[in-house]
N, C-alpha and C positions, 0 to 999 in steps of 0.2 A: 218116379217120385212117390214117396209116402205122405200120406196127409194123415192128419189128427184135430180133431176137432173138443178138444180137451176145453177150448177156449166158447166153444158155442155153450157147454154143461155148466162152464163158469158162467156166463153170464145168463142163462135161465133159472139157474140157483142165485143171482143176486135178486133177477127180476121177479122171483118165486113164482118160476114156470115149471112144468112137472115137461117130461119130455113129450107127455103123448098131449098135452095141453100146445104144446107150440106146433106138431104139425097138426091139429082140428085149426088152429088158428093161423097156421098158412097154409091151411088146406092141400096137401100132400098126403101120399099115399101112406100107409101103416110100414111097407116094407121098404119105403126112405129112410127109416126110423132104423130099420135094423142094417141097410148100408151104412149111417152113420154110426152106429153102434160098433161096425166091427170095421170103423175107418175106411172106409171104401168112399169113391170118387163120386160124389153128386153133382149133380148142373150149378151151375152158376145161379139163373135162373131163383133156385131151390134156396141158395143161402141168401140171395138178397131178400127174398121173402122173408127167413129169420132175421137177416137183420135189420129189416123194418119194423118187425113185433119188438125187436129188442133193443132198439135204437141204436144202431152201434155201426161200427165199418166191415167189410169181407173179416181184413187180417185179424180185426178181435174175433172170430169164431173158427178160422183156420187156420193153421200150416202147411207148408210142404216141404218137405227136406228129401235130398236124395235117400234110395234104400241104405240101410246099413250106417246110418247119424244118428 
């Protein structure tokens, strides 16, 4: 599976979160920031914590489509 998290960038730009503002504020490490940067697979765990800063549900911050979709 491929994931994308296009939908997490959309919704810190509505809530004008800069990206290094939402992990000091879910307190995650700097190089979570660069797996989601280059689409890679974080915890569960990891996006609930963004989606409490940002009020929202999992699916509003990610996807996952088979490779090659």
């Amino acid at each position: 599976m491929q994931v994308s998290y296009k939908g997490l960038w959309v919704k810190c730009a509505e809530n004008e979160i800069s990206k290094h503002q939402l992990i000091e504020l879910a307190e995650v490490s700097p190089s979570t920031l660069t797996r989601l940067n280059k689409n890679e697979i974080v915890s569960l765990s990891v996006l609930l914590k963004f989606c409490k800063i940002l009020h929202c549900d999992v699916g509003d911050v990610v996807e996952a489509h088979p490779i090659g979709e």
